[in-house]
N, C-alpha and C positions, 0 to 999 in steps of 0.2 A: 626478344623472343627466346635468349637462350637459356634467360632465368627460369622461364616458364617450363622449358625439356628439363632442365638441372632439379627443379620441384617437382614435376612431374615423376621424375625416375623414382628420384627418397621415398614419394608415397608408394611407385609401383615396386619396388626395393621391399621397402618394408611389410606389405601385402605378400610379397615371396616368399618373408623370411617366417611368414604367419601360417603358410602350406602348410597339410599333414605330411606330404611327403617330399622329394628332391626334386622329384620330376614334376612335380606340378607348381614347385617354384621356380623352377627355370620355365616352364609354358607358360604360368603368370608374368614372370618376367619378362618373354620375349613377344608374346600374345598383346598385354596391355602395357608395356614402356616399351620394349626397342621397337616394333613395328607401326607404334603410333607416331612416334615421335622424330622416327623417319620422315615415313610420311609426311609429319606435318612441315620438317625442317626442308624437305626435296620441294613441295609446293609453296610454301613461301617464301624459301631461296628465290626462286626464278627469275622477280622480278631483280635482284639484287644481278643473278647471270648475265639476263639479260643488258642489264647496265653495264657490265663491264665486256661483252661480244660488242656491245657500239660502241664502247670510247677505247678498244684496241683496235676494232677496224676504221676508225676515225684517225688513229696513229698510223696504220700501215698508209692509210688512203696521205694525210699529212707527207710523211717518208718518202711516198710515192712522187707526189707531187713536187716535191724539195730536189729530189734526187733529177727529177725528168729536166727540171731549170736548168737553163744553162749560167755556168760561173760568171760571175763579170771578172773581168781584168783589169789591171789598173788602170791602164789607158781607156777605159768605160766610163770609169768615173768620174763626176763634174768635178772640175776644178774653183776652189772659191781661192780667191786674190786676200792673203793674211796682210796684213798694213805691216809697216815695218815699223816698230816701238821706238828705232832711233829719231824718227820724222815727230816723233809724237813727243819726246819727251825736252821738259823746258828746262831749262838753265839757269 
């Protein structure tokens, strides 16, 4: 999308530089490149926004959740029985 504003500008750019006067190149300028292309870039941003409001409130809600658990302690933890390597090895 942002080749599209970056080509858009050069043309509306060069259209401004083509005015009889100053002032109606900077109103070409900001008339048809910057307030289009605003525009275009605020409204099809959005869904890109919106993507990243869910997967930060998807982190707080994570954070949230992590922090509310309670710690295990050592003594919590199952205990598994290691074999002892000297039983096991032959001669």
């Amino acid at each position: 999308m942002y080749i599209v504003v970056i080509a858009w500008f050069y043309v509306v750019l060069l259209m401004a530089f083509t005015e009889a006067s100053i002032t109606a190149g900077v109103l070409t300028f900001v008339f048809m490149g910057l307030a289009p292309c605003a525009l275009l870039v605020w409204l099809f941003g959005g869904p890109a926004r919106n993507r990243a409001k869910r997967l930060q409130k998807l982190q707080h809600m994570a954070e949230d959740a992590r922090d509310s658990q309670p710690e295990a302690s050592a003594t919590d933890a199952p205990h598994e029985s290691v074999p002892d390597k000297k039983m096991h090895q032959h001669d």
